[in-house]
TORTIMI-139529 format. One record per residue: residue in three letters; residue number from 1; x, y, z of N, C-alpha, C in turn. Coordinates in nm, 2 decimals. Example, Ala and Ser with C-alpha at 12.3 -4.5 7.8 and 13.67 -1.06 7.14 Angstrom:
% residues 2
- Ala,1,1.32,-0.57,0.78,1.23,-0.45,0.78,1.32,-0.33,0.78
- Ser,2,1.28,-0.22,0.71,1.37,-0.11,0.71,1.29,0.00,0.79
***
This chain:
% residues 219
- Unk,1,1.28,0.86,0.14,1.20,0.74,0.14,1.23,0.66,0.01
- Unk,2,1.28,0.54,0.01,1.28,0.48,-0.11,1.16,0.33,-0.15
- Unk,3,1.14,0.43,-0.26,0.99,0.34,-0.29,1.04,0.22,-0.40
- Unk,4,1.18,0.20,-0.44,1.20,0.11,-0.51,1.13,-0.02,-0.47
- Unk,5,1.06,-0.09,-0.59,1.03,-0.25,-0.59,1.13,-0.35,-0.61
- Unk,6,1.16,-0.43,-0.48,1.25,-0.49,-0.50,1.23,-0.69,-0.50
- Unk,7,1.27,-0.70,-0.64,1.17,-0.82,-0.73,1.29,-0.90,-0.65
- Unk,8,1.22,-1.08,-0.65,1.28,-1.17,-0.67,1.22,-1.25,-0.83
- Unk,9,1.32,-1.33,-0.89,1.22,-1.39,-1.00,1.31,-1.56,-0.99
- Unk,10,1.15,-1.61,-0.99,1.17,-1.78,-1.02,1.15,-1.89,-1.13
- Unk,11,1.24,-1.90,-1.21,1.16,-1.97,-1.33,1.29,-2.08,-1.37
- Unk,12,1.31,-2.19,-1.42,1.36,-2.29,-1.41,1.43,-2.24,-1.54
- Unk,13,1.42,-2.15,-1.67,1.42,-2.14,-1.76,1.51,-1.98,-1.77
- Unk,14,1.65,-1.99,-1.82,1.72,-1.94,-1.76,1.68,-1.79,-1.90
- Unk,15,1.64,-1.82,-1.97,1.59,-1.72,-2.07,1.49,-1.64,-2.07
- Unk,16,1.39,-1.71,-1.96,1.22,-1.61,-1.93,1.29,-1.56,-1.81
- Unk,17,1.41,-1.57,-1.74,1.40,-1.47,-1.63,1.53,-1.36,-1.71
- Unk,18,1.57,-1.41,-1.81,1.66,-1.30,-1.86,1.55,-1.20,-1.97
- Unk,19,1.49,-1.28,-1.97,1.34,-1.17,-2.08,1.32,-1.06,-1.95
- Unk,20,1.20,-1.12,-1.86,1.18,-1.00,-1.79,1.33,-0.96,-1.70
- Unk,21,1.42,-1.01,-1.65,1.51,-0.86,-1.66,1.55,-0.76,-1.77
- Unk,22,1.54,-0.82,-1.89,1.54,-0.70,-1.95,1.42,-0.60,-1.93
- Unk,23,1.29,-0.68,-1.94,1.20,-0.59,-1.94,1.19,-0.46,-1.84
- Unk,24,1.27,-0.50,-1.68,1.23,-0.45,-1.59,1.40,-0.33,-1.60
- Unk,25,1.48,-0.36,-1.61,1.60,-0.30,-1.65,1.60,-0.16,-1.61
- Unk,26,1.52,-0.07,-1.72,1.52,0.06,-1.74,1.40,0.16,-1.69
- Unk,27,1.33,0.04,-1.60,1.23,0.11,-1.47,1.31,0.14,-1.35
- Unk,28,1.29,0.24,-1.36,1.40,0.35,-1.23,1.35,0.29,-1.14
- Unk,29,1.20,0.20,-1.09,1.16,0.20,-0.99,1.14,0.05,-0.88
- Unk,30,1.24,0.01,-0.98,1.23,-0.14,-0.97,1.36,-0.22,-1.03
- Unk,31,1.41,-0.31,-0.87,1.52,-0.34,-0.86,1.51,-0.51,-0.88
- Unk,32,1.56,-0.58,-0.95,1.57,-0.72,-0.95,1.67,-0.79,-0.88
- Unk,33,1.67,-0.84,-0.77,1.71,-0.81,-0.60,1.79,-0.95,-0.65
- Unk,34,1.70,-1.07,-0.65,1.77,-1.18,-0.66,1.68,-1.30,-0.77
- Unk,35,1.77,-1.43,-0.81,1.70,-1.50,-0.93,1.71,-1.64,-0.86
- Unk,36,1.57,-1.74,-0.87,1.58,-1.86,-0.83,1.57,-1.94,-0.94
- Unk,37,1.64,-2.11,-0.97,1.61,-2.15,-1.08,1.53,-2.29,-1.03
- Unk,38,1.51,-2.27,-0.90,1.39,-2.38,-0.91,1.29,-2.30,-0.78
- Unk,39,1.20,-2.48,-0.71,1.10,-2.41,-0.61,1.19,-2.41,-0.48
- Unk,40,1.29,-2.51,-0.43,1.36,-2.47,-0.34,1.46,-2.35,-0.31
- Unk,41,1.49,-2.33,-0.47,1.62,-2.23,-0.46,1.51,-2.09,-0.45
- Unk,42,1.39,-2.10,-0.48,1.33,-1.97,-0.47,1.30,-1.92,-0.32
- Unk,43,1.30,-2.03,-0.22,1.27,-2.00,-0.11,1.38,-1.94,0.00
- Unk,44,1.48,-2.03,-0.07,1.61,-1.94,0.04,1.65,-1.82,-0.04
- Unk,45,1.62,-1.81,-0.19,1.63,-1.67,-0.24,1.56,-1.56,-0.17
- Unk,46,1.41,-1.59,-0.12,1.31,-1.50,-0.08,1.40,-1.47,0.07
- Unk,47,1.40,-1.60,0.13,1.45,-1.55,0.30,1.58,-1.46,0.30
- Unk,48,1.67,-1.50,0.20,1.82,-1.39,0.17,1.78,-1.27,0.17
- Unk,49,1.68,-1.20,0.05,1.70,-1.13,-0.04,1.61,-1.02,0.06
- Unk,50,1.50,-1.10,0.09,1.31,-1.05,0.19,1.29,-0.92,0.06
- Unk,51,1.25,-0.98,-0.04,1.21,-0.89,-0.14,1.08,-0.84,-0.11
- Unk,52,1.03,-0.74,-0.19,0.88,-0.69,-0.20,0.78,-0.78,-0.28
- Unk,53,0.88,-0.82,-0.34,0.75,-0.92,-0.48,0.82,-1.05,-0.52
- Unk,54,0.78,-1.13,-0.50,0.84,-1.26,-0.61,0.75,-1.30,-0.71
- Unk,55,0.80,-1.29,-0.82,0.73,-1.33,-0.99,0.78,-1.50,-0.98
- Unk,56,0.70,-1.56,-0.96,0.76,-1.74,-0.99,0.66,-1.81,-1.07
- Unk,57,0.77,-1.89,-1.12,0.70,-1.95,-1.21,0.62,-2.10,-1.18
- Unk,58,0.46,-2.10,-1.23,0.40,-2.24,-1.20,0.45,-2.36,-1.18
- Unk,59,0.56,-2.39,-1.29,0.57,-2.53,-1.30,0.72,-2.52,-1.29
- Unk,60,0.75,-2.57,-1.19,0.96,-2.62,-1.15,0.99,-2.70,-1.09
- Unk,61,1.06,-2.77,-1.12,1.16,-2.88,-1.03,1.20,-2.84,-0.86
- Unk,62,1.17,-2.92,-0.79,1.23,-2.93,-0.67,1.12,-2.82,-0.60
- Unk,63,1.00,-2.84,-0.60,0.86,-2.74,-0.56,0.82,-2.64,-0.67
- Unk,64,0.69,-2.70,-0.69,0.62,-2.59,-0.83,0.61,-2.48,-0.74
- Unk,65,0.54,-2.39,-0.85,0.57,-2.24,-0.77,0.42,-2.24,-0.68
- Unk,66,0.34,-2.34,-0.69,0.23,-2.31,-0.61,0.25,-2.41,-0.48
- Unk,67,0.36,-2.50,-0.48,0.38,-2.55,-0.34,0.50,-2.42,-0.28
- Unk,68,0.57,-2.38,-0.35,0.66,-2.26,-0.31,0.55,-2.11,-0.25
- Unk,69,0.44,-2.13,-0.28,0.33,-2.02,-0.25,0.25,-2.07,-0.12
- Unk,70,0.24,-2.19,-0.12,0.18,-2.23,-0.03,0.27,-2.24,0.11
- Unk,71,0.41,-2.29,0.11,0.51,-2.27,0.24,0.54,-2.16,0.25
- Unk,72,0.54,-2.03,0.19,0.57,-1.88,0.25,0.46,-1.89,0.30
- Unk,73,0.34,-1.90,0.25,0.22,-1.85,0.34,0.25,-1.90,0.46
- Unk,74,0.25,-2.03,0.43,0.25,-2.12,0.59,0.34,-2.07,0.70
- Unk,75,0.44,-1.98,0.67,0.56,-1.95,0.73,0.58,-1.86,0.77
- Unk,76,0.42,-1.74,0.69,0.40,-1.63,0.76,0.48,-1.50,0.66
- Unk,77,0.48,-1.56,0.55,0.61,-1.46,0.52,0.49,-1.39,0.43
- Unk,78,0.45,-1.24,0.43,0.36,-1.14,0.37,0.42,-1.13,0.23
- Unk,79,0.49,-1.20,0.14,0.56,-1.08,0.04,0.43,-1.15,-0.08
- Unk,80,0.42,-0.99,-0.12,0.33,-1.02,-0.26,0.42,-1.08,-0.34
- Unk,81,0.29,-1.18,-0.39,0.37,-1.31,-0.50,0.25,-1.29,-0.61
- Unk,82,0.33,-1.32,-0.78,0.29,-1.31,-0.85,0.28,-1.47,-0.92
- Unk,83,0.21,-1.50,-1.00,0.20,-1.67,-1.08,0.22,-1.62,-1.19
- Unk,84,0.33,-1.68,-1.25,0.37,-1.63,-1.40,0.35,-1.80,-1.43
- Unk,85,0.27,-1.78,-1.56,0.23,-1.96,-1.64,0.19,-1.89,-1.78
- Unk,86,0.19,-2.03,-1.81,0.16,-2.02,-2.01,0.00,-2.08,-2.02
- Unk,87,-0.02,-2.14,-1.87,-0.15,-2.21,-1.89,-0.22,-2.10,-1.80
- Unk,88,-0.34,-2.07,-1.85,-0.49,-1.96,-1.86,-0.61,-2.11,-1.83
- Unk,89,-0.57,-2.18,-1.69,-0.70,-2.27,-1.71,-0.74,-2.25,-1.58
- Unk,90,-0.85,-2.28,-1.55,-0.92,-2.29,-1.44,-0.88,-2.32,-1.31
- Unk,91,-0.83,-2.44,-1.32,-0.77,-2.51,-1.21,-0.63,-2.48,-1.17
- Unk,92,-0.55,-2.44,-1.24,-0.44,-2.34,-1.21,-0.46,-2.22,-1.16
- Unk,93,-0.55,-2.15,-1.20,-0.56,-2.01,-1.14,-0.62,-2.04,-1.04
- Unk,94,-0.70,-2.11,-0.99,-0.77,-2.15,-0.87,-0.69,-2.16,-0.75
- Unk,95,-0.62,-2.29,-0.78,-0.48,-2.28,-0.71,-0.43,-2.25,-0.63
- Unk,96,-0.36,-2.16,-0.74,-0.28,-2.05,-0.71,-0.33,-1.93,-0.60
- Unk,97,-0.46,-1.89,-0.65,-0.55,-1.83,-0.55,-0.56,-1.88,-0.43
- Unk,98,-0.59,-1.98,-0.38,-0.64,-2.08,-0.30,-0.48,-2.09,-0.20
- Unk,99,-0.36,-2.09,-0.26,-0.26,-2.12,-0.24,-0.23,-2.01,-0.11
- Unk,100,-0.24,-1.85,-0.20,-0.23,-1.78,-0.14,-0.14,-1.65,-0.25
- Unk,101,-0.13,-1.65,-0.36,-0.07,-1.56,-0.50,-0.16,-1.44,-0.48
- Unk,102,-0.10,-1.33,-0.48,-0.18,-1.21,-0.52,-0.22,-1.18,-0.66
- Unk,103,-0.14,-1.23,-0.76,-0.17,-1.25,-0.92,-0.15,-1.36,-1.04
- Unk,104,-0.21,-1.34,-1.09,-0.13,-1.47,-1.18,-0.17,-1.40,-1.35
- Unk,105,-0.08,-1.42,-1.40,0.02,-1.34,-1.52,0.06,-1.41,-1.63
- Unk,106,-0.02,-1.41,-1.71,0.05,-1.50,-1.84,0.14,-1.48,-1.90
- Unk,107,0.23,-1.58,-1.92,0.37,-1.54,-1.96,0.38,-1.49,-2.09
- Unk,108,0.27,-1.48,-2.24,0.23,-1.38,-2.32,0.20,-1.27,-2.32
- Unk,109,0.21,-1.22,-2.20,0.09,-1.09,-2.15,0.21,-0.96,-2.26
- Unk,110,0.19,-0.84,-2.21,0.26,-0.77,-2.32,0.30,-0.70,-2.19
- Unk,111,0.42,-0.61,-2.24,0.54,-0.50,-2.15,0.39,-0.39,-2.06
- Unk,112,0.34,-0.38,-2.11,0.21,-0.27,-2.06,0.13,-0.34,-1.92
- Unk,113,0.12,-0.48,-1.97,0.07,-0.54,-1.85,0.11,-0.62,-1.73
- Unk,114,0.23,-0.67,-1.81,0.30,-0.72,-1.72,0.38,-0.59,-1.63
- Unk,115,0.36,-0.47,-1.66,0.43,-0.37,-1.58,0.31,-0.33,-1.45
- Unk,116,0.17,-0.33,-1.52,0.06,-0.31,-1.47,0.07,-0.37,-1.34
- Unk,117,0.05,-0.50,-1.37,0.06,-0.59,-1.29,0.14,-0.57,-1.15
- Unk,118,0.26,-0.58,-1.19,0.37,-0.58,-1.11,0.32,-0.46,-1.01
- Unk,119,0.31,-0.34,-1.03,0.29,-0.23,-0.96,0.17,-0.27,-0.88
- Unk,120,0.05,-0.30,-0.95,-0.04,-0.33,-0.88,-0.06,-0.39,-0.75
- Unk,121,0.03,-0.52,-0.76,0.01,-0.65,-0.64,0.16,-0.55,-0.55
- Unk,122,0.26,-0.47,-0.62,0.32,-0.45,-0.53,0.27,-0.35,-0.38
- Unk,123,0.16,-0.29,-0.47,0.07,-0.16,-0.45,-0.03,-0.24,-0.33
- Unk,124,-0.02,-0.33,-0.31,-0.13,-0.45,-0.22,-0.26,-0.48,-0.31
- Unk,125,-0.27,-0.47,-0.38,-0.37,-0.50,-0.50,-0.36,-0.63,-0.54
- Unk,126,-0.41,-0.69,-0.63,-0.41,-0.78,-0.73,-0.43,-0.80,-0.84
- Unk,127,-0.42,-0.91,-0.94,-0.41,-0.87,-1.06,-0.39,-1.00,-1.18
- Unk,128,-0.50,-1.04,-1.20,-0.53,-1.13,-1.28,-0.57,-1.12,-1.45
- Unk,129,-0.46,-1.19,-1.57,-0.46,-1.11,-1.67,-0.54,-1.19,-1.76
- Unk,130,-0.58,-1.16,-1.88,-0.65,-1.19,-1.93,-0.83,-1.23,-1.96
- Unk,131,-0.89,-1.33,-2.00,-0.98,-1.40,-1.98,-0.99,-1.46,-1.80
- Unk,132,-0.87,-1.45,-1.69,-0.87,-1.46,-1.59,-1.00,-1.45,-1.51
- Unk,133,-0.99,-1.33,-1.56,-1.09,-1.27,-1.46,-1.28,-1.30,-1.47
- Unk,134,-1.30,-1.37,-1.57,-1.38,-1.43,-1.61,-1.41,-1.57,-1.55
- Unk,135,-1.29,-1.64,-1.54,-1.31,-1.75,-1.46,-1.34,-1.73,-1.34
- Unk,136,-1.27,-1.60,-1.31,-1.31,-1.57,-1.12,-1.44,-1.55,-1.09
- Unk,137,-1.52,-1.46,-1.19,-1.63,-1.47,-1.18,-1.73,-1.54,-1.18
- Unk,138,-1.69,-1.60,-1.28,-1.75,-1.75,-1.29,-1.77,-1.84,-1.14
- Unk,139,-1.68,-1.84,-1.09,-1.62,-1.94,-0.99,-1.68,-1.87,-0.87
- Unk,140,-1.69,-1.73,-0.82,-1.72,-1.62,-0.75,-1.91,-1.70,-0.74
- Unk,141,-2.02,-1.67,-0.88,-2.11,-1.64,-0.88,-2.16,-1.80,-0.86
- Unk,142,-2.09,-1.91,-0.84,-2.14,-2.06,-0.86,-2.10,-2.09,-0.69
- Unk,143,-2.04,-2.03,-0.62,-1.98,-2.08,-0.50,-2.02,-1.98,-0.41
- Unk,144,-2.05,-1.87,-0.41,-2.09,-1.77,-0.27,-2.26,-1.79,-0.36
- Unk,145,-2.34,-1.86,-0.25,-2.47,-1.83,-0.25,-2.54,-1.74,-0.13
- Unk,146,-2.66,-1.67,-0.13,-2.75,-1.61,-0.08,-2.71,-1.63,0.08
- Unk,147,-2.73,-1.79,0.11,-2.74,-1.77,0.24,-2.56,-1.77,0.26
- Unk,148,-2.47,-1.80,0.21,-2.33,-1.74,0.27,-2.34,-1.60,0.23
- Unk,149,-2.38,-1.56,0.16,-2.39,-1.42,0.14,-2.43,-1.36,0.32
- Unk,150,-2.58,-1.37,0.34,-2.62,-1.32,0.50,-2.52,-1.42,0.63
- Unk,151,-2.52,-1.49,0.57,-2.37,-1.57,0.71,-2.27,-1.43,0.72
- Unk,152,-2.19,-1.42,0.64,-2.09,-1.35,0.60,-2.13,-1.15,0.61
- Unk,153,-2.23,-1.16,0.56,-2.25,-0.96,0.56,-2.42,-0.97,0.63
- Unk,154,-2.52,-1.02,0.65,-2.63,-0.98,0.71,-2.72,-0.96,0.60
- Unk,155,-2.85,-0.92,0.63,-2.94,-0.92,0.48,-2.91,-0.76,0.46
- Unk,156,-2.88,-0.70,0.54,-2.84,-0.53,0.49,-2.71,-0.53,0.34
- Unk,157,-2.62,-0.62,0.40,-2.52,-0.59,0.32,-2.47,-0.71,0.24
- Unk,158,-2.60,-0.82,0.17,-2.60,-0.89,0.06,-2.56,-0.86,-0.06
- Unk,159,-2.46,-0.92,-0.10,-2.36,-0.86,-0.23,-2.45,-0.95,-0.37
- Unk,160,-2.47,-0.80,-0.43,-2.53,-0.90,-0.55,-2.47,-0.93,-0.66
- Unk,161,-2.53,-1.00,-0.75,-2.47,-1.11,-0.88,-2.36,-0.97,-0.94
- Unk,162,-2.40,-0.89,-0.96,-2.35,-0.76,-1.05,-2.20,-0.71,-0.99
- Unk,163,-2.24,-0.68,-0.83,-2.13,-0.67,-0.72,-2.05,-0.73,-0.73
- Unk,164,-2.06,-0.87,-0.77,-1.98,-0.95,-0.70,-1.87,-0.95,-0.86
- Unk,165,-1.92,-0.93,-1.01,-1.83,-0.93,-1.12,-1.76,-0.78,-1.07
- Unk,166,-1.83,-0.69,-1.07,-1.69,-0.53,-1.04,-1.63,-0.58,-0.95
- Unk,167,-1.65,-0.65,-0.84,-1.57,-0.68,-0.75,-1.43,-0.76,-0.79
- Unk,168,-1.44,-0.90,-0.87,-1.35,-0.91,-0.92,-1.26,-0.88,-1.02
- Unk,169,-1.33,-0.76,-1.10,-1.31,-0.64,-1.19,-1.17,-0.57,-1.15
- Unk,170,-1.25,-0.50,-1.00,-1.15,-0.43,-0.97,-1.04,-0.46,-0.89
- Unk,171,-1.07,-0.61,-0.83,-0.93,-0.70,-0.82,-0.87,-0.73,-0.92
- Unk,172,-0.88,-0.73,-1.06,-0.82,-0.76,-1.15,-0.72,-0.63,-1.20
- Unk,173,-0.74,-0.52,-1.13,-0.68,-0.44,-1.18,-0.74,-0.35,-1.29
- Unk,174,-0.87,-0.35,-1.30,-0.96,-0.26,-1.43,-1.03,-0.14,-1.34
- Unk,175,-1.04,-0.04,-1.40,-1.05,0.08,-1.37,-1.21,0.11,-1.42
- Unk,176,-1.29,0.20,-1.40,-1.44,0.22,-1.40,-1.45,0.21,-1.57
- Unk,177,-1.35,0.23,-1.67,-1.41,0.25,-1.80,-1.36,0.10,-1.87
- Unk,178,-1.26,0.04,-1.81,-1.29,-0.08,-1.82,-1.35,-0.15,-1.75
- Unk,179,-1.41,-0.18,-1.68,-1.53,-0.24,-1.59,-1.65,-0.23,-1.72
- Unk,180,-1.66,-0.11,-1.76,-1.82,-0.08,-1.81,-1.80,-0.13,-1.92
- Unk,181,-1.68,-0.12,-2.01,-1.69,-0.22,-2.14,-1.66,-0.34,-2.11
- Unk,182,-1.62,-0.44,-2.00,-1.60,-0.53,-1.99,-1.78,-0.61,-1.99
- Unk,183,-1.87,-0.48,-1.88,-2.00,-0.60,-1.84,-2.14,-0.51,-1.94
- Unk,184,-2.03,-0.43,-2.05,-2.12,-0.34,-2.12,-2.26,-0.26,-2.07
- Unk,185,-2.20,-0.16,-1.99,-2.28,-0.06,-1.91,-2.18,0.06,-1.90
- Unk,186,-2.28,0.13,-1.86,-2.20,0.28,-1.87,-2.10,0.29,-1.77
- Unk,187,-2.02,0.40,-1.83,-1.91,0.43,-1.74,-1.96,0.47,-1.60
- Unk,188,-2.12,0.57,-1.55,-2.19,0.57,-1.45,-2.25,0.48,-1.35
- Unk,189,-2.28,0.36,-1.44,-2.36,0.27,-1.37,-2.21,0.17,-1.31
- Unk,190,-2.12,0.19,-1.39,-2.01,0.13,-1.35,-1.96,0.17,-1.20
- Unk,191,-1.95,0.30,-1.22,-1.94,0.37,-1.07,-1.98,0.40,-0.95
- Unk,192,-2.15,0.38,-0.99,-2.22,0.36,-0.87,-2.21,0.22,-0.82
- Unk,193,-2.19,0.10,-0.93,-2.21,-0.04,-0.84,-2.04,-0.04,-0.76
- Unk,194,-1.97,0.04,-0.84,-1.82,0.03,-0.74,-1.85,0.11,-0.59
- Unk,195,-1.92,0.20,-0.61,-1.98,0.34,-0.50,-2.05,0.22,-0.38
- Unk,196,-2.15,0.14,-0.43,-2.21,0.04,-0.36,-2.15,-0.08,-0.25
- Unk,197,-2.07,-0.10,-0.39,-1.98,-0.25,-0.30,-1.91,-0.14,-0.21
- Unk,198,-1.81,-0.12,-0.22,-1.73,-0.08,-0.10,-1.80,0.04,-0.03
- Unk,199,-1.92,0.06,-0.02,-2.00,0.09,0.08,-2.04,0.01,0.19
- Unk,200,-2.14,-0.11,0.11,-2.16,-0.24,0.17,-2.00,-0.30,0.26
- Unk,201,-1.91,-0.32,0.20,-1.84,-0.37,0.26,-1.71,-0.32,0.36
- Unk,202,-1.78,-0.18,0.36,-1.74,-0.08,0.45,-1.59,-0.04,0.44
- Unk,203,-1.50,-0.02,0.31,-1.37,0.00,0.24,-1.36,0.13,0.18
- Unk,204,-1.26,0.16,0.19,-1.21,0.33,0.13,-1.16,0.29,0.03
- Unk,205,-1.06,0.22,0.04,-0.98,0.19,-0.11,-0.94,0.07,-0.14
- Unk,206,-0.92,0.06,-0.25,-0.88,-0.11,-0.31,-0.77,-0.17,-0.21
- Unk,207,-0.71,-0.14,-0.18,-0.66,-0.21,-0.06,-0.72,-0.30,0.06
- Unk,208,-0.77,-0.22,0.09,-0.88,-0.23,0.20,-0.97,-0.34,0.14
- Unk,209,-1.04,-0.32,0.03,-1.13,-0.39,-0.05,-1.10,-0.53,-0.08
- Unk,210,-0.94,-0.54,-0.10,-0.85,-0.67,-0.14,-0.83,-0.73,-0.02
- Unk,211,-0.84,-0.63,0.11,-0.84,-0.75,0.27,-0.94,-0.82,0.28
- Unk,212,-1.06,-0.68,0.25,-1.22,-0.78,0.32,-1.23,-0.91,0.26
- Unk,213,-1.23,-0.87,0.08,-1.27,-1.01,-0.01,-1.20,-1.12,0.04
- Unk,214,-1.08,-1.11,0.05,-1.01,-1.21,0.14,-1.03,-1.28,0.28
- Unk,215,-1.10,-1.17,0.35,-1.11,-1.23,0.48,-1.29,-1.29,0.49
- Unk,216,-1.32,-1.27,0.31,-1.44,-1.36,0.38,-1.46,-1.43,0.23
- Unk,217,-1.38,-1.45,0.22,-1.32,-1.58,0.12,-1.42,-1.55,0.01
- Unk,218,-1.37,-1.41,-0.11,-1.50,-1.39,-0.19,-1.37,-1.38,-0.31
- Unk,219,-1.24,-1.42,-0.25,-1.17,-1.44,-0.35,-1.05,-1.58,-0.37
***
């Protein structure tokens, strides 16, 4: 069985896609399939290549990476996509979410997380870096109110204010002991509100967990 990840990468800037190929180089597990230098050339790259992941970049000539995110979707094409940008703002990560990106990755991020990452969304996960995840929640706790809450799950299985931060916690890719230093609570209380949600929302594993939020638009 070969579990190689097989990358496409999109960036207009012929030096950030020669950075992360080095980065990715001497990971046994991960192949860098093919390279786009804009938003059109990314797309006949993706349909050539039908990689596992494309890493593209926000902002390019000839379709930004978030109109390039928005026509695979439309097109049906499943491959986890990652948003590689220098900009950490609101309305870009929105987006990009909105668009249809499994992560979005600042192009500062370090070799530890940008590897994180990678595996993560390859993994069907997601993975949002930084102060990211902050804005999700933000955005999460100002836009799903009470009664979409019972529209959506019933008054049995209303997601609360607490829920709804681990939840985008653990779409971010943070594990129970970062979760609990993130909302400063214990590593326990961390685990029972994770024990809860995907109780409530009736999920075995973060995969599963990254369909539901999705199919009831909690991300």
């Amino acid at each position: 069985m070969n579990n190689t990840i097989r990358v496409v990468l999109a960036d207009d800037h012929v030096f950030v896609r020669d950075g992360i190929k080095s980065l990715l180089e001497n990971e046994a597990n991960i192949e860098v399939v093919g390279e786009a230098i804009d938003g059109a050339d990314a797309l006949e790259v993706v349909g050539e290549t039908k990689p596992d992941l494309l890493i593209v970049d926000i902002r390019m000539p000839n379709l930004t990476g978030i109109e390039v995110v928005e026509k695979l979707r439309n097109d049906g094409n499943s491959v986890k996509i990652i948003m590689l940008s220098m900009h950490e703002s609101e309305e870009y990560v929105l987006k990009s979410i909105k668009a249809g990106a499994d992560g979005y990755l600042l192009k500062g991020s370090s070799k530890e997380e940008f590897l994180k990452a990678l595996h993560n969304v390859a993994a069907g996960g997601k993975y949002f870096s930084g102060d990211i995840s902050s804005i999700l929640i933000g955005q999460l706790t100002n836009t799903t109110s009470s009664l979409e809450a019972k529209q959506n799950f019933g008054d049995e299985m209303m997601i609360t204010k607490r829920e709804k931060e681990i939840l985008m916690l653990l779409l971010s890719g943070k594990g129970n002991k970062e979760i609990a230093e993130a909302l400063e609570i214990s590593k326990r209380t961390a685990e029972v509100h994770r024990f809860n949600l995907m109780k409530k929302l009736k999920v075995k594993n973060l995969m599963e967990l990254s369909n539901k939020a999705a199919e009831y638009s909690l991300i």
